[in-house]
gemmi code that builds the backbone of each chain (N, CA, C; Angstrom):
import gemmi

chains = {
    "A": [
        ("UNK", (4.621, 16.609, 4.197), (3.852, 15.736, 3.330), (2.493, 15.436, 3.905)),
        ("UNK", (1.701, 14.705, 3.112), (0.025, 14.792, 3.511), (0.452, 13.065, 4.814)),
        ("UNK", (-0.595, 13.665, 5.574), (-0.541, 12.217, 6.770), (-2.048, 12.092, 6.734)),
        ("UNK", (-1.667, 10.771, 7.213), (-3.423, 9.764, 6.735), (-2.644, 8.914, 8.556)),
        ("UNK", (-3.924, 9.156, 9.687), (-3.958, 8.300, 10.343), (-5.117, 7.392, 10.707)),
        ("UNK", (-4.847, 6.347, 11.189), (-5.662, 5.701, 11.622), (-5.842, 4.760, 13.032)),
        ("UNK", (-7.218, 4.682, 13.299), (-7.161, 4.477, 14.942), (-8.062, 3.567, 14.714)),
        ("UNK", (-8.326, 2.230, 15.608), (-6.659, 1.788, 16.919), (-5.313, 1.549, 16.229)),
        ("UNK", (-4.870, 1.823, 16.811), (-3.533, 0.933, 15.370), (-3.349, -0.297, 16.206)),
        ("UNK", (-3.497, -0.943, 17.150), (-4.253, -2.175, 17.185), (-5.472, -2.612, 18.175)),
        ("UNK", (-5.986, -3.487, 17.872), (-7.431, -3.788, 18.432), (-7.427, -5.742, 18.096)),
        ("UNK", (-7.779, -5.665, 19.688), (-7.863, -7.386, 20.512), (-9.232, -7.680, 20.405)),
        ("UNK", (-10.322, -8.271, 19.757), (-11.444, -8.788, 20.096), (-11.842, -10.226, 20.273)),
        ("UNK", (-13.597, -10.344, 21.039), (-13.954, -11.857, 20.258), (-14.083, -12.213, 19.583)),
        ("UNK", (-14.448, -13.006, 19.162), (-15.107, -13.916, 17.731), (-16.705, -13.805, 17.890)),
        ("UNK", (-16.993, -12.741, 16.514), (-18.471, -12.703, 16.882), (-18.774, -11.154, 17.183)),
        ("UNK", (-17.887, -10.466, 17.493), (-17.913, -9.010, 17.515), (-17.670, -8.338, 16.418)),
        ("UNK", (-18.105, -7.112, 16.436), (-17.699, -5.683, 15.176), (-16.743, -4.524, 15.603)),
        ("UNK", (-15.921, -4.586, 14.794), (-14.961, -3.759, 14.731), (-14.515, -2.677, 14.321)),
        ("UNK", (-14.634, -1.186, 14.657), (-14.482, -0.144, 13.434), (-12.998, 0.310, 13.393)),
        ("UNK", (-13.023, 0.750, 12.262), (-11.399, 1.015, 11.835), (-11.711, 2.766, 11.658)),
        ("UNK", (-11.327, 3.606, 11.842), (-11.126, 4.831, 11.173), (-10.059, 5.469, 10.421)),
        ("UNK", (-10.096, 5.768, 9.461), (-9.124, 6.225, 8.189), (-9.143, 7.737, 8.470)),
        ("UNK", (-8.241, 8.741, 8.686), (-8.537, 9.918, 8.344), (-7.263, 10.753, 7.672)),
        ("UNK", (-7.609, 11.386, 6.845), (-6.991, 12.725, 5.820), (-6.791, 13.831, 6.874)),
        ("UNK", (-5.207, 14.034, 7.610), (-4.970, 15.120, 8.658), (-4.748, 16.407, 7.939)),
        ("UNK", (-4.353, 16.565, 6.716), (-4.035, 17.571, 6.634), (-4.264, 17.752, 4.823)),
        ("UNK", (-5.488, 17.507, 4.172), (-6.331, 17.169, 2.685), (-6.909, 16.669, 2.998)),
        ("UNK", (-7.946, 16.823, 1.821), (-8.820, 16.360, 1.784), (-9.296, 15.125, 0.349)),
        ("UNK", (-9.935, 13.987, 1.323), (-9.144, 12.710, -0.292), (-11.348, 12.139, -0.245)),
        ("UNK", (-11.724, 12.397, -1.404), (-13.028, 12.348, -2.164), (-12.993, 10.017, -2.347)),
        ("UNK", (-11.594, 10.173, -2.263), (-11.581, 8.938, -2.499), (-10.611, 7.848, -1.427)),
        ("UNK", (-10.724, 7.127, -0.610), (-10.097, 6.609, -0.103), (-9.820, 4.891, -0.018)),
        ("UNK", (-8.968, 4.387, -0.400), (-8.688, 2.643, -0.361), (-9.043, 2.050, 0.876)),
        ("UNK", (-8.891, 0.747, 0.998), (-9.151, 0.108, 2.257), (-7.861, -1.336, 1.814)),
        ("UNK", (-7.252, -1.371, 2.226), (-6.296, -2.666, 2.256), (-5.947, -4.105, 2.897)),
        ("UNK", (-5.786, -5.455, 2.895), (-5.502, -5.961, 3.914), (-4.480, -6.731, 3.994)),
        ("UNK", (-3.505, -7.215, 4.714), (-1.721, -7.600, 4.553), (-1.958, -8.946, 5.541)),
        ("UNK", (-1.913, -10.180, 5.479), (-1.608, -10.724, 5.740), (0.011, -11.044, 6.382)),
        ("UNK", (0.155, -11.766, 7.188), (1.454, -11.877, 7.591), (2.582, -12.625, 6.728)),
        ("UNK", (3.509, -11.409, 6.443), (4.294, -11.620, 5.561), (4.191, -11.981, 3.997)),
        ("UNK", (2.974, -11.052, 3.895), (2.020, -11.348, 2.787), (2.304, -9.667, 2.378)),
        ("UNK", (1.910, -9.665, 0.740), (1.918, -8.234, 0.268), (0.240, -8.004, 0.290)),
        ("UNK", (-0.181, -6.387, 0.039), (-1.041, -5.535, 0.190), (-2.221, -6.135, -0.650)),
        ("UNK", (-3.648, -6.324, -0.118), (-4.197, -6.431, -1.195), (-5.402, -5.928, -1.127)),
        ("UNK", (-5.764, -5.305, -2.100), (-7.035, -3.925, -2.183), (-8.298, -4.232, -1.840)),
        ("UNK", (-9.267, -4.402, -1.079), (-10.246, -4.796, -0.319), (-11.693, -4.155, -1.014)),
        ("UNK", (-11.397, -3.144, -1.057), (-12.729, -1.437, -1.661), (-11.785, -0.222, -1.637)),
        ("UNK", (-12.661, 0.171, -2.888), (-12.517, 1.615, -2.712), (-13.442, 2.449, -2.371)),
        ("UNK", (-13.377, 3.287, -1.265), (-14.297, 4.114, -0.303), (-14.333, 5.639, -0.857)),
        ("UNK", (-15.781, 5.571, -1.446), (-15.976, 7.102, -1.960), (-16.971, 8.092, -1.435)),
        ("UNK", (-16.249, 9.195, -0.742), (-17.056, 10.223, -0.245), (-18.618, 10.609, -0.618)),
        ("UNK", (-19.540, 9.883, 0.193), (-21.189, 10.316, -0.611), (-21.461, 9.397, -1.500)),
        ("UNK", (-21.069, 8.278, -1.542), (-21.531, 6.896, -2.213), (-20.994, 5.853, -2.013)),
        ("UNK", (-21.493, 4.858, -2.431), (-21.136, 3.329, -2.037), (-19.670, 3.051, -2.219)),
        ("UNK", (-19.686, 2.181, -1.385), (-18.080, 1.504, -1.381), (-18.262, 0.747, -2.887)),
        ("UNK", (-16.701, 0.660, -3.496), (-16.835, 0.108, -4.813), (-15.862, -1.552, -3.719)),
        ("UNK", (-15.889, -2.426, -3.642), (-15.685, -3.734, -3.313), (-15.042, -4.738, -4.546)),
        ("UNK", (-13.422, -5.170, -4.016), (-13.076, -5.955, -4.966), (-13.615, -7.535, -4.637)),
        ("UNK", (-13.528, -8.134, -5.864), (-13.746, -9.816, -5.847), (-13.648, -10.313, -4.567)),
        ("UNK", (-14.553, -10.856, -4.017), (-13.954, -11.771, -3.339), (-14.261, -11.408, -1.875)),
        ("UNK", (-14.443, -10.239, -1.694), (-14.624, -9.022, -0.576), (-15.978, -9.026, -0.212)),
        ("UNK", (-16.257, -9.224, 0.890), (-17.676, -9.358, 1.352), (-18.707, -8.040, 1.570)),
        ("UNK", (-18.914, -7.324, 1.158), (-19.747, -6.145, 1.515), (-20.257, -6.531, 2.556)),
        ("UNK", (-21.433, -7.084, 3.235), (-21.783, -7.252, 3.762), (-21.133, -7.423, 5.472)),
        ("UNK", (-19.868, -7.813, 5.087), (-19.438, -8.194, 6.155), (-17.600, -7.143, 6.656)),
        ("UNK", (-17.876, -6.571, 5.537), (-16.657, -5.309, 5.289), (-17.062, -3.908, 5.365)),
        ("UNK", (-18.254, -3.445, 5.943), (-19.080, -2.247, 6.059), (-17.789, -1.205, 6.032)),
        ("UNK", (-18.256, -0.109, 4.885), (-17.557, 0.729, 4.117), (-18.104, 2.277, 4.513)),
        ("UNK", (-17.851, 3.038, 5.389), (-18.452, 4.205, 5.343), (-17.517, 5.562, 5.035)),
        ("UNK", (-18.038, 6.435, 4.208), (-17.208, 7.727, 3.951), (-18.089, 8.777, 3.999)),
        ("UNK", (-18.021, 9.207, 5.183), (-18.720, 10.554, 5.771), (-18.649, 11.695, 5.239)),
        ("UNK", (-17.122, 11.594, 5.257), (-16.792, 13.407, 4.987), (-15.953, 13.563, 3.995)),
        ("UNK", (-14.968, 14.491, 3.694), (-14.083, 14.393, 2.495), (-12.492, 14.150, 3.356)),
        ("UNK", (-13.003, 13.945, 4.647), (-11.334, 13.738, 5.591), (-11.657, 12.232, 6.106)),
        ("UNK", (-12.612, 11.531, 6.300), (-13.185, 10.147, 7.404), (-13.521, 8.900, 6.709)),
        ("UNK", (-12.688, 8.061, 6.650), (-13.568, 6.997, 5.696), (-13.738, 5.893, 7.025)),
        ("UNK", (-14.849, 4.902, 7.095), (-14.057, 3.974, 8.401), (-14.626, 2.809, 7.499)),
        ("UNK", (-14.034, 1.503, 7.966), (-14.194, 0.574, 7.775), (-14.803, -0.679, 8.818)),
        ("UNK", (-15.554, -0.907, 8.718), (-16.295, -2.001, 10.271), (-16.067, -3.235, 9.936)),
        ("UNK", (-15.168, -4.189, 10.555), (-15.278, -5.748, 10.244), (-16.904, -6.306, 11.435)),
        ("UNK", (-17.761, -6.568, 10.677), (-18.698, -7.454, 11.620), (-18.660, -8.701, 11.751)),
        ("UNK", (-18.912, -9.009, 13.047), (-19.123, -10.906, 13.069), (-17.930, -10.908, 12.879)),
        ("UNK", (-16.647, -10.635, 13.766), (-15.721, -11.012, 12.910), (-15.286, -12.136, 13.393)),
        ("UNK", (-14.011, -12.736, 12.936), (-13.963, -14.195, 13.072), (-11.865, -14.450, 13.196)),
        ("UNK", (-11.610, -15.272, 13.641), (-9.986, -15.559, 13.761), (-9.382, -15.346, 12.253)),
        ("UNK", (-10.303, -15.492, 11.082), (-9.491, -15.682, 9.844), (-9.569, -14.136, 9.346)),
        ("UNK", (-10.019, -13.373, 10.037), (-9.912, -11.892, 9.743), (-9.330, -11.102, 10.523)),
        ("UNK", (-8.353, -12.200, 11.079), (-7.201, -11.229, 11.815), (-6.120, -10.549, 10.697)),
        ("UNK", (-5.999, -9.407, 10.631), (-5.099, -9.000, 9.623), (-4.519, -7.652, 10.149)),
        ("UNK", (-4.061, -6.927, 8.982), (-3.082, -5.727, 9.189), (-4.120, -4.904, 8.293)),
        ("UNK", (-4.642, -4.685, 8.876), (-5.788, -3.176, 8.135), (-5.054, -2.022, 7.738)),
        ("UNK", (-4.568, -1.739, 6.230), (-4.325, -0.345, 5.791), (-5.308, 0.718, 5.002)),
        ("UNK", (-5.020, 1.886, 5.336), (-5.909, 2.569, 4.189), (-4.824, 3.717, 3.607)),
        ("UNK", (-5.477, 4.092, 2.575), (-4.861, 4.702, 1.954), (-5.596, 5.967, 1.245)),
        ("UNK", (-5.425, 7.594, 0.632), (-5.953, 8.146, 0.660), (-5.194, 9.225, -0.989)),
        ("UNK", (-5.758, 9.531, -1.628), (-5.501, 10.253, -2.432), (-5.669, 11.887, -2.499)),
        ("UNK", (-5.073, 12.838, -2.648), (-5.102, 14.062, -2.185), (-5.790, 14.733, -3.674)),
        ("UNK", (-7.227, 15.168, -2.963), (-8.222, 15.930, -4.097), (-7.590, 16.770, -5.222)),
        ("UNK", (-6.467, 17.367, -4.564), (-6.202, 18.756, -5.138), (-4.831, 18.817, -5.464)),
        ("UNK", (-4.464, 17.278, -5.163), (-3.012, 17.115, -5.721), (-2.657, 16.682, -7.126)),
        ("UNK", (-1.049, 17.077, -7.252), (-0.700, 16.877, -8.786), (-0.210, 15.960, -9.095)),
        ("UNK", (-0.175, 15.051, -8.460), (-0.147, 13.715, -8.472), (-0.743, 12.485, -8.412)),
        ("UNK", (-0.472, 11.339, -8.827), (-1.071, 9.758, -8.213), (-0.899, 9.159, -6.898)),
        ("UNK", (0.170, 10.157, -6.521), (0.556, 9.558, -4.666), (-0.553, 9.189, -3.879)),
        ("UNK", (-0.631, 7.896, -3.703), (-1.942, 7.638, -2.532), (-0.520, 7.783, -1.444)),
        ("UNK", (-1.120, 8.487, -0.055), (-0.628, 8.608, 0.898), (-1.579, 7.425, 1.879)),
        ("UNK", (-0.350, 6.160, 2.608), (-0.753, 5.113, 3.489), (-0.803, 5.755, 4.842)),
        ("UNK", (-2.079, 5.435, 5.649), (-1.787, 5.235, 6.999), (-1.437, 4.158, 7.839)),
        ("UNK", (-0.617, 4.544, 9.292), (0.002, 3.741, 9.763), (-0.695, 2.364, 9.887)),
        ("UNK", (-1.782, 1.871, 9.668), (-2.418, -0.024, 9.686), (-2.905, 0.016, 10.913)),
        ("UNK", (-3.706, -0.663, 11.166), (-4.406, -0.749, 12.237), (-4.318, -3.372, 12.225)),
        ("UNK", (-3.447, -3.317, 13.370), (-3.517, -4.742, 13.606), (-4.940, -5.592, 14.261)),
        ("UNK", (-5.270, -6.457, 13.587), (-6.295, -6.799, 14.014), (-6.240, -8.062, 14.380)),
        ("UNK", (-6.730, -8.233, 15.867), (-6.832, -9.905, 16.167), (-7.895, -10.634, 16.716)),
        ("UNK", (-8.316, -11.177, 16.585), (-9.860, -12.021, 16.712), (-9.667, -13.265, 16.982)),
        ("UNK", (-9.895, -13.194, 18.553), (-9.498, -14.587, 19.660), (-10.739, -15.359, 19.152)),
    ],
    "B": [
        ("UNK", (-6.017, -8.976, -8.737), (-5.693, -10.264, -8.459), (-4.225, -9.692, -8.260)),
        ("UNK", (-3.171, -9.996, -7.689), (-1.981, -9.838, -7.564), (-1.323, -9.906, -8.664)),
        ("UNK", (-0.780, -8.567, -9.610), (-0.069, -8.577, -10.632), (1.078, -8.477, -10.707)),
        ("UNK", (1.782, -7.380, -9.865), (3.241, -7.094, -9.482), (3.846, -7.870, -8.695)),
        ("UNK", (5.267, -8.590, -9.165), (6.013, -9.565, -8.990), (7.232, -8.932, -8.319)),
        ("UNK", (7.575, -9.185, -7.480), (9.334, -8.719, -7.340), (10.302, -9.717, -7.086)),
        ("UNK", (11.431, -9.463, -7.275), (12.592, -10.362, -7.099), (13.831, -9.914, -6.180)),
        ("UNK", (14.649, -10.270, -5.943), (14.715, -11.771, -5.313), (13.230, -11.487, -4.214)),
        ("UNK", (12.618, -12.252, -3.527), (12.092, -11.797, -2.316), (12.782, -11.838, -1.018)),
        ("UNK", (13.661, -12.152, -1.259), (14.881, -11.608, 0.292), (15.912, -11.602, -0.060)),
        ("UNK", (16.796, -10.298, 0.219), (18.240, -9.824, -0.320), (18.754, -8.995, 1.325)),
        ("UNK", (19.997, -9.798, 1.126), (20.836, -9.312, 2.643), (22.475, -9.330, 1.897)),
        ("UNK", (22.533, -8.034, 2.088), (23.572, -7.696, 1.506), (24.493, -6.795, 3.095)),
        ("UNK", (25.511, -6.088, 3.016), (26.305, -5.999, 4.078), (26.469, -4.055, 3.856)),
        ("UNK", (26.324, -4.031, 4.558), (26.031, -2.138, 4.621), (27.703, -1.459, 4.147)),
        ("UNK", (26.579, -0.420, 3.256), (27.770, 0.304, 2.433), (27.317, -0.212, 0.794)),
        ("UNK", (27.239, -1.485, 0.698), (26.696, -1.839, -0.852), (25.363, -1.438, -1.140)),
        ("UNK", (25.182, -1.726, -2.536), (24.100, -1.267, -3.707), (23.460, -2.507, -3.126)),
        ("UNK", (22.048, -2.306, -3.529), (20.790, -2.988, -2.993), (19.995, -2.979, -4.441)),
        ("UNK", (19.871, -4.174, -5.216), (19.106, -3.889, -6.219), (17.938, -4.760, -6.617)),
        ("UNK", (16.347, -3.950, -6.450), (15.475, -4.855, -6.571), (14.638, -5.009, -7.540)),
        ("UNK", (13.781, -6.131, -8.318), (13.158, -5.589, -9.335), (11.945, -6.239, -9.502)),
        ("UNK", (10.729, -5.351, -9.973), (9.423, -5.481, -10.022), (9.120, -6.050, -12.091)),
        ("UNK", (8.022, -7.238, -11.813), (7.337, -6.930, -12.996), (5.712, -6.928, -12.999)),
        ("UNK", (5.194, -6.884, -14.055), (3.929, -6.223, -14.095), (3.030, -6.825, -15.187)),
        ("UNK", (2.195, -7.200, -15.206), (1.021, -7.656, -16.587), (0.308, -6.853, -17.336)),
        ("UNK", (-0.179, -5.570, -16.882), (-1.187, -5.154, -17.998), (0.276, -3.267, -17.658)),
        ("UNK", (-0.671, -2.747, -18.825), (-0.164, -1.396, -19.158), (-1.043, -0.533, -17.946)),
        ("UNK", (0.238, 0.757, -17.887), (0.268, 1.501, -16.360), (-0.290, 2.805, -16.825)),
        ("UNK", (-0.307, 3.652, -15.838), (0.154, 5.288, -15.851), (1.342, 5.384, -15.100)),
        ("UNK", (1.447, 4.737, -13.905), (2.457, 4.998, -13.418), (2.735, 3.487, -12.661)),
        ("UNK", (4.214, 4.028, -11.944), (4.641, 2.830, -10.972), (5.448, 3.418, -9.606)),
        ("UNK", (4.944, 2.869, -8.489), (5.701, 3.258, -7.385), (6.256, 2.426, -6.576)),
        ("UNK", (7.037, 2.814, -5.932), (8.223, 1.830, -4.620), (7.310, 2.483, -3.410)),
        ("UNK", (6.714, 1.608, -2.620), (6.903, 2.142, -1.462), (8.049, 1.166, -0.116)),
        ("UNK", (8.505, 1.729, 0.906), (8.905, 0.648, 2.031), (8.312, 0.738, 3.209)),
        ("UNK", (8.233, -0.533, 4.262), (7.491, -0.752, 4.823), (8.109, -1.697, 6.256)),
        ("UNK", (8.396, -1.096, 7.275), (8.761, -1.252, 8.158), (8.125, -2.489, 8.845)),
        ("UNK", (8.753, -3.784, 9.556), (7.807, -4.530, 10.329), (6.564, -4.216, 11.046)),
        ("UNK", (5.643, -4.628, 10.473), (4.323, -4.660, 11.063), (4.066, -3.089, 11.219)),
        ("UNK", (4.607, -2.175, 9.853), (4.591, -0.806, 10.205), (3.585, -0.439, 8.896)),
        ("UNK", (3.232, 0.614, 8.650), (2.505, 1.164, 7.380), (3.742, 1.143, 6.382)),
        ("UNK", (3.363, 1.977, 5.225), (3.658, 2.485, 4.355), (4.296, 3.483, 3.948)),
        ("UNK", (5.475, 3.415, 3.594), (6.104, 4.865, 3.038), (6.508, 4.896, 1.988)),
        ("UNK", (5.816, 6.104, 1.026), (6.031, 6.073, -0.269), (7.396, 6.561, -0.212)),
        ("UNK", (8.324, 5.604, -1.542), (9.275, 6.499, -1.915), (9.543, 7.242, -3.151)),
        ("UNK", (9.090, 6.533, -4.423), (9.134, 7.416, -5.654), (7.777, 6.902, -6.429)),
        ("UNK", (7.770, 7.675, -7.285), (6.494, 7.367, -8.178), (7.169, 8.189, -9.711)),
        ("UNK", (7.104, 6.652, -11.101), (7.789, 6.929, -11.891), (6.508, 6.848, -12.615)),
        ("UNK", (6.386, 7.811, -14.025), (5.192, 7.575, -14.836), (5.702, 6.600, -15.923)),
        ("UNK", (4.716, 6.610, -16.640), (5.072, 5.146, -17.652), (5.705, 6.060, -18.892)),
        ("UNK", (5.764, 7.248, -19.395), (6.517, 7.968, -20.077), (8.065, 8.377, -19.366)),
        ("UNK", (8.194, 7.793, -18.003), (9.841, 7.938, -17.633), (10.803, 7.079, -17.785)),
        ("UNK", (11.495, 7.167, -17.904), (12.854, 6.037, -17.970), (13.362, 5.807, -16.679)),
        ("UNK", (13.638, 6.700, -16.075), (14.677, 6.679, -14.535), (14.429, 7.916, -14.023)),
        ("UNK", (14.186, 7.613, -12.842), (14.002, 9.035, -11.871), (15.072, 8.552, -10.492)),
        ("UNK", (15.569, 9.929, -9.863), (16.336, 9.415, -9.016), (16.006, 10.778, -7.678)),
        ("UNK", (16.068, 10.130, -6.580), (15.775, 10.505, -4.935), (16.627, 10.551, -4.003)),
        ("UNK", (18.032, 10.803, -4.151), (18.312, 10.607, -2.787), (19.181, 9.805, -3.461)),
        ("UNK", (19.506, 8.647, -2.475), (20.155, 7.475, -2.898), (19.037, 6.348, -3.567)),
        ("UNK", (18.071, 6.816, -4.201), (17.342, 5.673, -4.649), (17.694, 6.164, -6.090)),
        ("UNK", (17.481, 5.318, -7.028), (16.794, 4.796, -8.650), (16.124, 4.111, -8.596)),
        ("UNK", (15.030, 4.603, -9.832), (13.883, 3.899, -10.356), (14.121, 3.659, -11.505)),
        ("UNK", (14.226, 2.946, -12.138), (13.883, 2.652, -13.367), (12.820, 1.824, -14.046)),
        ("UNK", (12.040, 2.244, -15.343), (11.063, 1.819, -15.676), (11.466, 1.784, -17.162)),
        ("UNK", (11.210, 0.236, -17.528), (10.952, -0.504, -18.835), (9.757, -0.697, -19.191)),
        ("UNK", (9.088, 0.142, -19.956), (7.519, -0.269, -20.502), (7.515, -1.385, -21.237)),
        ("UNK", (8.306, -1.715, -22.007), (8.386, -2.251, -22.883), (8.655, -4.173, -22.744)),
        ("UNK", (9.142, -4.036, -21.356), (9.460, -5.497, -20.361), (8.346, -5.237, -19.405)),
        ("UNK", (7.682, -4.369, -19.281), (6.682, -4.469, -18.132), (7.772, -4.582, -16.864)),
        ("UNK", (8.612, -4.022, -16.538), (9.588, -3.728, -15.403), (9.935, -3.016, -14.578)),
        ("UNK", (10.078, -2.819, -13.518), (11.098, -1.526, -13.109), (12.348, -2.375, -11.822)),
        ("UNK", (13.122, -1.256, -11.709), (13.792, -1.581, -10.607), (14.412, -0.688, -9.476)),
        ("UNK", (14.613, -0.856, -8.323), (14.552, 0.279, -7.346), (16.144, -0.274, -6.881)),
        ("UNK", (16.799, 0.997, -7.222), (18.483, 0.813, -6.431), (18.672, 1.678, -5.437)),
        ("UNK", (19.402, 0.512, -4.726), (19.671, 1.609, -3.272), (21.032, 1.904, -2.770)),
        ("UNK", (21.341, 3.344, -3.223), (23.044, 2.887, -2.629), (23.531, 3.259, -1.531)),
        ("UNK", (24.563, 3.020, -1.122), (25.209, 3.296, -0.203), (24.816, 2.593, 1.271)),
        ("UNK", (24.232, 1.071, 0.449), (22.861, 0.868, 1.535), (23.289, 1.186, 3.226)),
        ("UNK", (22.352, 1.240, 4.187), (22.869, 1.696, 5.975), (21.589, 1.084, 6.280)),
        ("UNK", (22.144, 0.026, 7.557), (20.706, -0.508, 8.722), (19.751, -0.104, 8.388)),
        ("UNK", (19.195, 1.021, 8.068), (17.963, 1.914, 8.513), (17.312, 1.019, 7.685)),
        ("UNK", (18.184, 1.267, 6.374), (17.548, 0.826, 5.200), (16.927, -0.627, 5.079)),
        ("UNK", (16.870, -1.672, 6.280), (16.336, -3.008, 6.518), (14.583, -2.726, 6.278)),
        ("UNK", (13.912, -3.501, 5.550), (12.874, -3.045, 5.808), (12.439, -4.020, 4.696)),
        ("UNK", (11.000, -4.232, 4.190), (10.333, -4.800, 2.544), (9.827, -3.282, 2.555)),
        ("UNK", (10.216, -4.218, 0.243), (10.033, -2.997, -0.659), (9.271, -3.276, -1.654)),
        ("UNK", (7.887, -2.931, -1.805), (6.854, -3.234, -2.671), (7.051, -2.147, -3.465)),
        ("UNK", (6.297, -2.555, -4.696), (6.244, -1.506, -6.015), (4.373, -1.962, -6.259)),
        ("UNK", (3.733, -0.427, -6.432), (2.735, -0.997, -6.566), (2.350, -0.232, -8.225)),
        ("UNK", (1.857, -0.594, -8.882), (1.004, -0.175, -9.885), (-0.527, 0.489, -10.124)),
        ("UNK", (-0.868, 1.461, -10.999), (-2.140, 1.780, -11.190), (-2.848, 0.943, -12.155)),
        ("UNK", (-2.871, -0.661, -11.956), (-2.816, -1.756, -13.685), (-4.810, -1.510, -13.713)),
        ("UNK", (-5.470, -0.922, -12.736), (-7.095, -0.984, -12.925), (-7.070, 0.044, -14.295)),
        ("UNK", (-8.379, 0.151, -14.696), (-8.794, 1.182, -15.648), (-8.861, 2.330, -14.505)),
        ("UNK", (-8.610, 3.689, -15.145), (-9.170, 4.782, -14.359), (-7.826, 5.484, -13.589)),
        ("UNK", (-6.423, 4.419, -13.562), (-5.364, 5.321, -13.014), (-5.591, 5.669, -11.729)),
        ("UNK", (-5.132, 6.535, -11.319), (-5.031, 7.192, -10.017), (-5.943, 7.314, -9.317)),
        ("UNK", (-7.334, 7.315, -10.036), (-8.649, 7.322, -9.147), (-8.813, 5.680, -8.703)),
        ("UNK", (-7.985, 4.407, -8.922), (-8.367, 3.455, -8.249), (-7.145, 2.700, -7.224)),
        ("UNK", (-7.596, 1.892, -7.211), (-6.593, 1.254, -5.629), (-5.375, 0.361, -6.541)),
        ("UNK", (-4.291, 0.615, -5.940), (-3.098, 0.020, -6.393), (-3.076, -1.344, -6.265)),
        ("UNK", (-2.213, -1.641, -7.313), (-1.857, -3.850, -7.137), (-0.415, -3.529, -6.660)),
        ("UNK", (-0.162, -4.181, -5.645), (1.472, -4.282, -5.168), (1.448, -5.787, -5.422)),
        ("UNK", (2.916, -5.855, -5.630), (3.764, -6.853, -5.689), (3.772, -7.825, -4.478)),
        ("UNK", (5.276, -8.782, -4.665), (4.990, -9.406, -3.306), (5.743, -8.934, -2.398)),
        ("UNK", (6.336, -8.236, -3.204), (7.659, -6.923, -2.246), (9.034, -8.178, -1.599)),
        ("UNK", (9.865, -7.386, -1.673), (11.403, -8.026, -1.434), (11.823, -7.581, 0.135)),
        ("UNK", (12.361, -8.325, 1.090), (12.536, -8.222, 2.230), (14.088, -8.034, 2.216)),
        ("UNK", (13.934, -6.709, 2.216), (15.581, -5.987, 2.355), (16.617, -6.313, 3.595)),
        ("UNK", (17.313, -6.928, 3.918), (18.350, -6.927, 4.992), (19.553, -6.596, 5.108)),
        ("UNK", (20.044, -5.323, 5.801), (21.486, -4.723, 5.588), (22.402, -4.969, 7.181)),
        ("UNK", (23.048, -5.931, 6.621), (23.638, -5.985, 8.016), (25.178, -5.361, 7.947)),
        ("UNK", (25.445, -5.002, 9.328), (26.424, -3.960, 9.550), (27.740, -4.426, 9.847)),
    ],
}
model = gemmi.Model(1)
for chain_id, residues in chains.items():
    chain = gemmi.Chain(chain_id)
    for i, (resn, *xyz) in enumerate(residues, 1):
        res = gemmi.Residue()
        res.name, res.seqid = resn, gemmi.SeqId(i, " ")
        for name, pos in zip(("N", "CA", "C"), xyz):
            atom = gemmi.Atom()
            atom.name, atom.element = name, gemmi.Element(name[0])
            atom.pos, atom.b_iso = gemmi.Position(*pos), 0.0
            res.add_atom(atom)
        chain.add_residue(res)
    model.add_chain(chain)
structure = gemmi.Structure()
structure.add_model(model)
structure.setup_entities()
């Protein structure tokens, strides 16, 4: 099946630092990739959608500015928390859709934990 | 905004029994999926039912999908330990289907004890 990893799968910072997340498509290639964030013991909730060669599309509520969205290639999406802060400690997922597949399956990568002393 | 609902949100049932969970939903789909999700682990898809299916079946899972209740429900039989885990169902409820980011539920926290 298609694997989507992502690195760190966890990461310790200060308060006040930037953080990059990397999303990658190991084995497809996804034109389109999600960005997620899970609170503890909380369900999934959709952050942006990250599109290869153009702007992040950003749901409600979601800070662009402070959620930096990049999609390089048709395999790399990353996500940067800046300035980040204790209330953006979360469970970072992404998720990735396969270009050339016959399906709706977004394939998840393993989350990347995030904590901000 | 969080559309998909599930029920009970914690079910501990005793290994060997049926495990039965169920999602609902607000706006009209293309499709609907179960994924499960290990503590503090990612995501693993398990089925993906379209909104023209009734029941699809995997293994020891069922899906079933009610368009018509805005529903589905994911059965698990023969449940075994492994099977401990939460089980979200997420939906395609944006415009555009598959090209946008899924709404999950609040997902049900499965417990099979032995």
């Amino acid at each position: 099946g298609a694997v989507v990893s992502q690195h760190p799968s966890r990461v310790i910072c200060k308060s006040g630092t930037s953080v990059k997340i990397e999303c990658r498509s190991l084995d497809f290639q996804a034109t389109t990739m999600f960005w997620y964030r899970q609170f503890p013991k909380q369900s999934l909730m959709l952050m942006a959608t990250s599109n290869e060669g153009s702007k992040a599309t950003y749901e409600q509520g979601v800070e662009k500015d402070k959620f930096l969205i990049n999609h390089a290639s048709l395999t790399l999406s990353t996500l940067t928390v800046t300035s980040a802060h204790p209330e953006d400690s979360s469970f970072y997922i992404c998720s990735a859709r396969d270009v050339l597949g016959f399906t709706d399956t977004q394939y998840f990568g393993p989350g990347t934990r995030l904590t901000v002393l | 905004s969080q559309q998909g609902e599930e029920d009970p949100q914690a079910l501990s049932i005793q290994e060997g029994e049926n495990a039965t969970m169920n999602c609902s939903y607000k706006t009209s789909i293309n499709n609907l999926q179960w994924y499960r999700q290990n503590s503090g682990r990612g995501l693993v898809h398990l089925i993906l039912i379209r909104s023209n299916e009734r029941e699809k079946h995997s293994g020891r899972l069922r899906v079933t999908l009610d368009t018509s209740k805005k529903s589905s429900s994911l059965l698990i039989t023969a449940s075994r330990a492994a099977d401990t885990a939460s089980y979200f169902c997420a939906t395609d409820e944006r415009a555009g289907g598959g090209a946008d980011g899924l709404t999950f539920g609040k997902g049900t926290h499965l417990i099979i004890q032995p």
